[in-house]
N, C-alpha and C positions, 0 to 999 in steps of 0.2 A: 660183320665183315671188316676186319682189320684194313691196314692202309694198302700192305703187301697185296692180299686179297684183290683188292679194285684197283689196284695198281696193274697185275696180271688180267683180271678181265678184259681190262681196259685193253692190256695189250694184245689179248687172243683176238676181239673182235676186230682190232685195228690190222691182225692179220689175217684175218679172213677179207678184210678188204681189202688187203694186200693182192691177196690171193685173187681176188676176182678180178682186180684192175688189171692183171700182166699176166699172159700166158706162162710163162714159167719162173722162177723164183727160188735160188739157192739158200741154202740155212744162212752161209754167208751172208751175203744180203741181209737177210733179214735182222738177224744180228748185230750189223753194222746201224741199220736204220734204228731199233731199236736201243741201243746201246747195251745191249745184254751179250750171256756166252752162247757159241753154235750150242752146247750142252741144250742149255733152255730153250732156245728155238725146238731141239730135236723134244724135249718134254711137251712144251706148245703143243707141236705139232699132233705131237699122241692123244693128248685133252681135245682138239679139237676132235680128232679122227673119233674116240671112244663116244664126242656126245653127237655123232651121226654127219660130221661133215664129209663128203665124198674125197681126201685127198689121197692124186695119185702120185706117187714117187716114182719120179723116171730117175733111172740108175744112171749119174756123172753127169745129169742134168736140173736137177730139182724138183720144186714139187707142182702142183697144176691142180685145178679141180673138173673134175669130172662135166664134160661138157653136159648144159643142161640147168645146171646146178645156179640157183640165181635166190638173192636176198639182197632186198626184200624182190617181192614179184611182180616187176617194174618192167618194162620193155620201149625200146626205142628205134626208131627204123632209121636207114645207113643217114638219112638227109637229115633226119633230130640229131642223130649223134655226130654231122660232122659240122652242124651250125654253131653245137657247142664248143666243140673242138676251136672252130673259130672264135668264137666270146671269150673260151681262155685266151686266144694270142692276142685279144685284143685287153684283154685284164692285165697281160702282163708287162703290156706299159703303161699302166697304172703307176704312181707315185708314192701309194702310200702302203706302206709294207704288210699291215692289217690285214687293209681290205683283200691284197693279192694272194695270202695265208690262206683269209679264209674261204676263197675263190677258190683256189685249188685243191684245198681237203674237200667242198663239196662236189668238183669237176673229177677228185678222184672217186667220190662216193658212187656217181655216177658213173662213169666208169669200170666203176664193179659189175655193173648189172649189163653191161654189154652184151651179147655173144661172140666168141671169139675172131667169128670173120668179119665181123662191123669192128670188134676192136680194133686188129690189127689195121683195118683200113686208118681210124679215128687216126692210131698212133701213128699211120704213116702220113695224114696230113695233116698231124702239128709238127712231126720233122721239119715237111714240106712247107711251112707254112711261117712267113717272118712278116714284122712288120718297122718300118725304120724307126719312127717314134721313140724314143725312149729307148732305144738300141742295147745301152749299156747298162739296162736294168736297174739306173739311178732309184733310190725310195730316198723322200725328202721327210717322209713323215711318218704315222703311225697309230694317230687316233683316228680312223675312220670307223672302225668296226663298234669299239669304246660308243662314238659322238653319234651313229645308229641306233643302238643300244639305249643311251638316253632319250635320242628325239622318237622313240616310237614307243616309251614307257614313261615321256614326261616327266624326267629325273634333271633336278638341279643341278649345274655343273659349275666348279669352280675351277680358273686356270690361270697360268700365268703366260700373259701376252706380249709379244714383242711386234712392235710395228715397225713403217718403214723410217722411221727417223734412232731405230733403236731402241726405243724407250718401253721400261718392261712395266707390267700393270697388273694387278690381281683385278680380274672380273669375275660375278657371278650371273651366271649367263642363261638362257633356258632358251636349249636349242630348239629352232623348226625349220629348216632346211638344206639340205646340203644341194651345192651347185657346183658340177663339172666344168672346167676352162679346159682350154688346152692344154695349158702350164700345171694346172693347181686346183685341188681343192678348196670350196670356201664354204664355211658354214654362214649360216643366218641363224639369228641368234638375238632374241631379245638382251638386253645390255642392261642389267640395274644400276650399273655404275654412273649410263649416259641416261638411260632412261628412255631409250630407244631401240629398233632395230637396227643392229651392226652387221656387216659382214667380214666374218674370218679366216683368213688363210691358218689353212691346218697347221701348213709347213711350219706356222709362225708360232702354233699352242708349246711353251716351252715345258709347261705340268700342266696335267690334266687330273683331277677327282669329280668322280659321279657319285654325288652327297644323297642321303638319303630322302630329303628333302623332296617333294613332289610339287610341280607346277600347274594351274591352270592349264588346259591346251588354247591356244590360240584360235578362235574361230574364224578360221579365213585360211582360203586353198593358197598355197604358190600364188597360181593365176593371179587371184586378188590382190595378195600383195604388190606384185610388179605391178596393177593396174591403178593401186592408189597410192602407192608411193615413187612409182617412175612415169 
């Protein structure tokens, strides 16, 4: 399979998700999200159709799937799917651009799998639904997903940090746990520079690489740490 190849898979199934997240869905659209021509949308569309996806085309409206029709075969009842709905708006004042990404590709995943009178409920209480916090969708950072990624595969991380007096510093660091503030992300993070455990504002990681390099895991929960070092 060429690159083209998995470049197009990638993008059929991305519109089948498409498809099941939103009741209806112009080529337009789709098009635009994609950055390809209506042309290829409408070829999409026929590939899907021919390897057995139910799509109906409403004429001067778009396309829709056949109520029914669910992948994978997943179901959630109207109070699961509107708790989520809440956890998105509370994601979305979130600070770190990563984590909110990949928040919402999997809150649209889920999403697909709705049926469409729970959907449209979900969709009308995230309209409905704001929270003041982080109002203007500020992102100060960007490695949370990345700084996950390490701390739960035990991958060495090297970065370059800026503290609060300005001063920038190469560390190699082997992440284990990330800690929520109001404000900010902070990692915990053994420190070979200090030779200790540190904690890091993400805000403040100015380069990040995940080396191939693998660390012992730390034996000792959260818990413990706060209990023998605070």
């Amino acid at each position: 399979m060429n690159e083209n190849d998995t470049k197009r898979l990638s993008r059929l199934t991305a519109i089948l998700t498409q498809l099941q997240t939103k009741r209806l869905l112009t080529a337009t659209e789709l098009a635009k999200k994609f950055t390809v021509s209506v042309r290829t949308i409408y070829r999409d569309i026929r590939a899907l159709e021919k390897s057995g996806v139910p799509i109906i085309t409403e004429d001067g409206k778009g396309y829709t799937l056949m109520e029914g029709y669910r992948v994978p075969p997943i179901m959630f009842t109207e109070t699961q799917a509107n708790a989520l709905i809440l956890a998105e708006q509370l994601v979305l004042k979130n600070k770190d651009s990563s984590f909110v990404k990949d928040y919402l590709d999997a809150i649209e995943k889920i999403k697909a799998v709705l049926g469409h009178k729970i959907k449209d409920k979900a969709n009308l209480l995230a309209e409905r639904t704001r929270f003041n916090q982080n109002y203007n969708n500020e992102r100060n950072s960007h490695n949370l997903s990345d700084l996950q990624f390490a701390l739960t595969n035990f991958y060495l991380i090297k970065i370059e940090y800026t503290n609060e007096a300005n001063n920038t510093t190469e560390r190699l660091i082997e992440p284990f746990a990330l800690v929520s503030t109001q404000e900010n992300w902070l990692l915990l993070a053994w420190c070979r520079l200090r030779n200790e455990f540190r904690f890091f504002r993400i805000d403040r990681i100015k380069k990040l690489e995940i080396l191939t390099e693998k660390f012992s895991p730390h034996k000792m929960t959260l818990q413990e740490y706060f209990e023998r070092y605070h």
